[in-house]
N, CA, C and O atoms as a GROMACS GRO file, in nm:
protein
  304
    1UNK      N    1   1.260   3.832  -6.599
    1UNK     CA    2   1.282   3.964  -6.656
    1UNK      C    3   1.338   4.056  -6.548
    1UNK      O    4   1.328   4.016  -6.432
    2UNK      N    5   1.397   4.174  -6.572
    2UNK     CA    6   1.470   4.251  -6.491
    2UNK      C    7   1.362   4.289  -6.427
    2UNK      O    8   1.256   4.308  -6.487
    3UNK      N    9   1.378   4.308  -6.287
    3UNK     CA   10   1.306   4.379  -6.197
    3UNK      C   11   1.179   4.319  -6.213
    3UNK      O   12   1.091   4.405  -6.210
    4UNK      N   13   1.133   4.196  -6.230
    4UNK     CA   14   1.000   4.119  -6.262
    4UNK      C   15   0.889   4.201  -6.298
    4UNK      O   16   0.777   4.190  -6.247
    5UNK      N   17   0.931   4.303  -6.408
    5UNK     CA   18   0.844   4.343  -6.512
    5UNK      C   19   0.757   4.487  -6.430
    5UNK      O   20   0.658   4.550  -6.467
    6UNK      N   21   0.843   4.502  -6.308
    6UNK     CA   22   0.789   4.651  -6.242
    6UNK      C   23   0.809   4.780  -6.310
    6UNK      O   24   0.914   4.799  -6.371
    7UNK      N   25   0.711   4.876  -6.305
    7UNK     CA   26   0.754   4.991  -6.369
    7UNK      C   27   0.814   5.073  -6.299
    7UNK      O   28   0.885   5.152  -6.361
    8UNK      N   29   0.809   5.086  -6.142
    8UNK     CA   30   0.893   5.170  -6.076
    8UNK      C   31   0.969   5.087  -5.993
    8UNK      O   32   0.932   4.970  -5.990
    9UNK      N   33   1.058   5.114  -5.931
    9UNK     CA   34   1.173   5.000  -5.785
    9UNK      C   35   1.251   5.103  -5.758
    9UNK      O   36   1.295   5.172  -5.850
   10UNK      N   37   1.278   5.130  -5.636
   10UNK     CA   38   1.403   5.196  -5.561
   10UNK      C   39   1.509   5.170  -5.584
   10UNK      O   40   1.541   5.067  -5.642
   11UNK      N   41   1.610   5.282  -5.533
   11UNK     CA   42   1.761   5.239  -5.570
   11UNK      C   43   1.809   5.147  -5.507
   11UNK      O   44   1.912   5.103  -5.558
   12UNK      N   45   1.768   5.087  -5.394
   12UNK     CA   46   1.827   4.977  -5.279
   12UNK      C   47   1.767   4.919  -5.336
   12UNK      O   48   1.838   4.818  -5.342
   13UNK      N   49   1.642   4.885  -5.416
   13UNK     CA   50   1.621   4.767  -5.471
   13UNK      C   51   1.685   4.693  -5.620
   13UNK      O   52   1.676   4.578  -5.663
   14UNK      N   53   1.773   4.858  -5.690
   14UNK     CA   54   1.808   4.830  -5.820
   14UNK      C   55   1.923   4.744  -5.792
   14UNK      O   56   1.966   4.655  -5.865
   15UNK      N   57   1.978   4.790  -5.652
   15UNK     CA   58   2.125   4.707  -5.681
   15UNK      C   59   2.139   4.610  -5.578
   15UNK      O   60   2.250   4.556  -5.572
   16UNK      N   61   2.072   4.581  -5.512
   16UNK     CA   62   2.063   4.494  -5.443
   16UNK      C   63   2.126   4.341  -5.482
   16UNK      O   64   2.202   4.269  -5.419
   17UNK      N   65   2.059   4.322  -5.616
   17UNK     CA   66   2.133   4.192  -5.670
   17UNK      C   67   2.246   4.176  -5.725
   17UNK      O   68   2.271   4.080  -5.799
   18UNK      N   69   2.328   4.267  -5.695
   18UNK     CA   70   2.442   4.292  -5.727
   18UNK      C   71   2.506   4.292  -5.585
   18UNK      O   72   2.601   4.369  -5.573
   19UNK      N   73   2.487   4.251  -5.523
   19UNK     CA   74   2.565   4.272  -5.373
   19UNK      C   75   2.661   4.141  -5.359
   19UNK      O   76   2.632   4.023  -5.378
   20UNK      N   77   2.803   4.206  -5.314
   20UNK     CA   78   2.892   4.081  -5.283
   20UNK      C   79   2.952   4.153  -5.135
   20UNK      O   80   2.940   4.272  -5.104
   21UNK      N   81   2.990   4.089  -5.088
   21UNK     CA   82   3.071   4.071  -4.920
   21UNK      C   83   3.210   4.121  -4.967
   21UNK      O   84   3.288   4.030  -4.992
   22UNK      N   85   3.248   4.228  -4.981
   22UNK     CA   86   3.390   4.224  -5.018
   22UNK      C   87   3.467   4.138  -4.960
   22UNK      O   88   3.520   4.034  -4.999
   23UNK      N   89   3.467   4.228  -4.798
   23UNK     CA   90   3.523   4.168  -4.733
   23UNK      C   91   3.542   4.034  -4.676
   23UNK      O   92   3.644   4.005  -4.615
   24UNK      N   93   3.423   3.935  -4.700
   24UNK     CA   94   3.415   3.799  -4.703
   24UNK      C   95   3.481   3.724  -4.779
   24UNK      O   96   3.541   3.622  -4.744
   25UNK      N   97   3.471   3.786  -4.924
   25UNK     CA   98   3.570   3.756  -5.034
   25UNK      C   99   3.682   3.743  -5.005
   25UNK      O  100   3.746   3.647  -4.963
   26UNK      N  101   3.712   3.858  -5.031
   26UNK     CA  102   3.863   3.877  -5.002
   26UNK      C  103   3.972   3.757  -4.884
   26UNK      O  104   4.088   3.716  -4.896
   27UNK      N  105   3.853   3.733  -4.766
   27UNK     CA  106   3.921   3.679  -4.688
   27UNK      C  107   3.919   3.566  -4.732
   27UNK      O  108   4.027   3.509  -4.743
   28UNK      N  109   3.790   3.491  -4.773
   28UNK     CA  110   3.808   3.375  -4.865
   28UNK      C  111   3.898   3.308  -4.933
   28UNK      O  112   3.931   3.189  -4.931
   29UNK      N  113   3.949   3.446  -5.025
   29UNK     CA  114   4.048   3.444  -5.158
   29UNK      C  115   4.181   3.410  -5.120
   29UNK      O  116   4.265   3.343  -5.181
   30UNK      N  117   4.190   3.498  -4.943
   30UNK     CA  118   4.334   3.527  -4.928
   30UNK      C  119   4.336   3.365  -4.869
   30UNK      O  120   4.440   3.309  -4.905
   31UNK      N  121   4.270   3.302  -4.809
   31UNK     CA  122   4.270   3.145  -4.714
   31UNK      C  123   4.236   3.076  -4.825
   31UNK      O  124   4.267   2.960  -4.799
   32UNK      N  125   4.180   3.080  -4.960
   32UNK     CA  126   4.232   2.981  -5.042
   32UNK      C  127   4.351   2.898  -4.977
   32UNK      O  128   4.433   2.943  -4.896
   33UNK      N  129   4.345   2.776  -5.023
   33UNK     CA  130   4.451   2.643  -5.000
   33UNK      C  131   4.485   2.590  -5.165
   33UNK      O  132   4.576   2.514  -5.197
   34UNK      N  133   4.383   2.656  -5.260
   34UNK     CA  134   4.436   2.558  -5.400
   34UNK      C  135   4.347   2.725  -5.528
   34UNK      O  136   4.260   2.808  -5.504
   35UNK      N  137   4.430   2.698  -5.643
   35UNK     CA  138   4.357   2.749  -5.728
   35UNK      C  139   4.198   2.731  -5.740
   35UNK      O  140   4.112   2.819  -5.738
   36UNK      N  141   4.184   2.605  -5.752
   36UNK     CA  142   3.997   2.638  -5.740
   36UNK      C  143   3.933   2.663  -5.656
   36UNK      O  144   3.815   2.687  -5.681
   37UNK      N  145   3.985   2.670  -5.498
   37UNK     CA  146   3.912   2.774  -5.425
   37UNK      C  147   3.908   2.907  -5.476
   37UNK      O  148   3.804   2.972  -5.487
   38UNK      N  149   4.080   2.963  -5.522
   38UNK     CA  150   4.069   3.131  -5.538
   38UNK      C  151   3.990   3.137  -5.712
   38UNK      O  152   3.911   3.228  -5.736
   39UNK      N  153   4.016   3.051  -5.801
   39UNK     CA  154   3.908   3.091  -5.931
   39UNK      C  155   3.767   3.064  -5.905
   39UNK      O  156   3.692   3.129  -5.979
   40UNK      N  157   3.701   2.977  -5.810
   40UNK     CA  158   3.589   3.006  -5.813
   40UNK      C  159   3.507   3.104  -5.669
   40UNK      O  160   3.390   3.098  -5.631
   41UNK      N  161   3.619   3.185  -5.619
   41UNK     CA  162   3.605   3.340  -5.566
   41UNK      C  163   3.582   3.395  -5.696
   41UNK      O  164   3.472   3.450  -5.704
   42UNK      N  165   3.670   3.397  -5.828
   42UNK     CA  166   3.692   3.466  -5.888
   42UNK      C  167   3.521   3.468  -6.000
   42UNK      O  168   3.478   3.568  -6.058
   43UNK      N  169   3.467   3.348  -6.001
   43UNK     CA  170   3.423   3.313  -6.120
   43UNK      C  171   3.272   3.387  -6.049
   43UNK      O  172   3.183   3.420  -6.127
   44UNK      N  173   3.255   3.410  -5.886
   44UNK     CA  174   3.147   3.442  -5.816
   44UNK      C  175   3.147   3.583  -5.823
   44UNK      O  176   3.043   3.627  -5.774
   45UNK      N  177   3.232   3.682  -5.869
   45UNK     CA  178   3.267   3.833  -5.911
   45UNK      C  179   3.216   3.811  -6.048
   45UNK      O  180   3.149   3.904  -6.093
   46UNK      N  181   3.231   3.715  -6.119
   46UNK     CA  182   3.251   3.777  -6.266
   46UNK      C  183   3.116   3.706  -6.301
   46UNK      O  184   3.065   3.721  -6.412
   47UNK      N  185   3.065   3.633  -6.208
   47UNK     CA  186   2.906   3.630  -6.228
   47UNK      C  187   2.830   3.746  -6.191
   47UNK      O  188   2.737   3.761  -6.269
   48UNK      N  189   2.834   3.804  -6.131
   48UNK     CA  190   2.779   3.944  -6.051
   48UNK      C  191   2.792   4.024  -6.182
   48UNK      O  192   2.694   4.046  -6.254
   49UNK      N  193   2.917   4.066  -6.212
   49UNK     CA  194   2.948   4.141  -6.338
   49UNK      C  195   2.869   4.113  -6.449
   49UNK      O  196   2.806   4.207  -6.498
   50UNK      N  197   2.857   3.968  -6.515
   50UNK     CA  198   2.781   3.948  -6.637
   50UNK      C  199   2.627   3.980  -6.584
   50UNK      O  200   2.539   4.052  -6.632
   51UNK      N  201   2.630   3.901  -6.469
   51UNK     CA  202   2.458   3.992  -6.461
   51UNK      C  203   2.438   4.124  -6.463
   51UNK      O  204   2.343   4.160  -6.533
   52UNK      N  205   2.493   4.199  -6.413
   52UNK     CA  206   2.482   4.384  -6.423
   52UNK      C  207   2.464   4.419  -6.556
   52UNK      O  208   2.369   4.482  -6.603
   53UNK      N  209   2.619   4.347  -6.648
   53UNK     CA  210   2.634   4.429  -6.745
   53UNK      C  211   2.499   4.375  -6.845
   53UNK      O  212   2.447   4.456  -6.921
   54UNK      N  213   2.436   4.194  -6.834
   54UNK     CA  214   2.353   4.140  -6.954
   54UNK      C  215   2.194   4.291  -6.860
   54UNK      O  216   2.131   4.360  -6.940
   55UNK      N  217   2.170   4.304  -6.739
   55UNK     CA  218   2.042   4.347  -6.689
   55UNK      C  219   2.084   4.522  -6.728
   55UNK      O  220   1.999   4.611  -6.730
   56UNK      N  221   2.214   4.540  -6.752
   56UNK     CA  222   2.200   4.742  -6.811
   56UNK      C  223   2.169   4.666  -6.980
   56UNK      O  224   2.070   4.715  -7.034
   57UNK      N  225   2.227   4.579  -7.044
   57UNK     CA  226   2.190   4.598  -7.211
   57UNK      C  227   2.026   4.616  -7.172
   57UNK      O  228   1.973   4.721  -7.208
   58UNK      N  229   1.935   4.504  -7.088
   58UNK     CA  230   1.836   4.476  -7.139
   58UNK      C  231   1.749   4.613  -7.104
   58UNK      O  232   1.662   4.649  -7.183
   59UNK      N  233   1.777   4.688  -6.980
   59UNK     CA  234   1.746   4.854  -7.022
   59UNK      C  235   1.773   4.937  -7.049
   59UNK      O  236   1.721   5.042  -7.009
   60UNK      N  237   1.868   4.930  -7.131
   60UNK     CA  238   1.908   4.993  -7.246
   60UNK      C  239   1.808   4.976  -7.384
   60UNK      O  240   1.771   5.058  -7.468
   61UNK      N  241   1.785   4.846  -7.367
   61UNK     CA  242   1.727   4.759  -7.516
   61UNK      C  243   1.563   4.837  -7.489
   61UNK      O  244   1.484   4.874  -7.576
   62UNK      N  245   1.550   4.845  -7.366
   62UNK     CA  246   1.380   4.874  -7.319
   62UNK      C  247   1.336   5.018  -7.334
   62UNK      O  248   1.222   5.052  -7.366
   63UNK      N  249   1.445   5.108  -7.306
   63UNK     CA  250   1.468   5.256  -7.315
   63UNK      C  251   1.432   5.241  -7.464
   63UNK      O  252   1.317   5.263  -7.502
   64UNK      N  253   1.552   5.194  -7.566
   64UNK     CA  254   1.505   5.252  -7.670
   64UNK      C  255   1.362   5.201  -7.768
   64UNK      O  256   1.303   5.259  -7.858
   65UNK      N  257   1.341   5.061  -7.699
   65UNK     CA  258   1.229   5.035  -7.785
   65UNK      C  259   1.082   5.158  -7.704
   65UNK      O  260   0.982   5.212  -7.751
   66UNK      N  261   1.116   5.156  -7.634
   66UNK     CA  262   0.996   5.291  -7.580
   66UNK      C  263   1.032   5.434  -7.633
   66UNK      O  264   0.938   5.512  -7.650
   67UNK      N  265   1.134   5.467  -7.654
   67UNK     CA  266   1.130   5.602  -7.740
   67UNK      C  267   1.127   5.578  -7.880
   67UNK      O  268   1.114   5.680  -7.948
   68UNK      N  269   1.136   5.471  -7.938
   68UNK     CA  270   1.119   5.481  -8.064
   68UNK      C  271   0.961   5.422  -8.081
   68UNK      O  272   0.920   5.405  -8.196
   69UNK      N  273   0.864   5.389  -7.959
   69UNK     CA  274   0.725   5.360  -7.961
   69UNK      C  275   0.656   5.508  -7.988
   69UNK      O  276   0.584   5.562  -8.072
   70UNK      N  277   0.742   5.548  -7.828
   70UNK     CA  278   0.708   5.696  -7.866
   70UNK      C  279   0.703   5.751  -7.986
   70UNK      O  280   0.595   5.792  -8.027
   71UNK      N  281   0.797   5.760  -8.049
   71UNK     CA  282   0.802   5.826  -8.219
   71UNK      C  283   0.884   5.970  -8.138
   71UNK      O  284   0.865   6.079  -8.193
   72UNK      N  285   0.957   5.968  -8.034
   72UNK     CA  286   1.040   6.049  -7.987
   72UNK      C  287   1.196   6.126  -8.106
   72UNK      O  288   1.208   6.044  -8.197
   73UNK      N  289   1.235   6.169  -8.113
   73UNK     CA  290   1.338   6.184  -8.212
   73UNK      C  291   1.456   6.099  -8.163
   73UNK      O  292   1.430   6.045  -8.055
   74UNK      N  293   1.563   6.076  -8.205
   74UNK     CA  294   1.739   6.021  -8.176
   74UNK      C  295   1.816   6.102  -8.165
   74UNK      O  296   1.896   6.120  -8.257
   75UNK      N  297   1.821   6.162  -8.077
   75UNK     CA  298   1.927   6.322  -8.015
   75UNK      C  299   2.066   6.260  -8.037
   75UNK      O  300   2.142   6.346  -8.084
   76UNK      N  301   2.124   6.148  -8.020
   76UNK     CA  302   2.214   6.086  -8.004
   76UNK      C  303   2.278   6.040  -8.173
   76UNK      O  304   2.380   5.970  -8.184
   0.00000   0.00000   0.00000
């Protein structure tokens, strides 16, 4: 589960798992010798990405099942 089910975590800890080496990358990408060196640079970004974007739905999904526990109104 995101953030192994903590109710509070710091900001260095929110994004932490999201951390890539740009600059490691990049140099990686550019010394590629064949396409599947530079697509699986590529495929190690767009793993980072699906995790961010699947770990914001799931608090998103958590936000609203707690305001609608609440019995809060839908301003939105």
């Amino acid at each position: 589960m995101l953030f192994d089910d903590r109710i509070e975590i710091t900001d260095r800890e929110m994004f932490s798992r999201y951390y890539l080496d740009e600059k490691g990358l990049r140099k990686q990408f550019n010394n590629a010798k064949s396409n599947y060196e530079r697509d699986s640079v590529r495929e190690e970004g767009q793993r980072i990405r699906r995790k961010f974007v699947k770990d914001g739905r799931s608090v998103t999904e958590g936000v609203n099942r707690e305001i609608s526990s609440l019995g809060l109104p839908n301003l939105y």
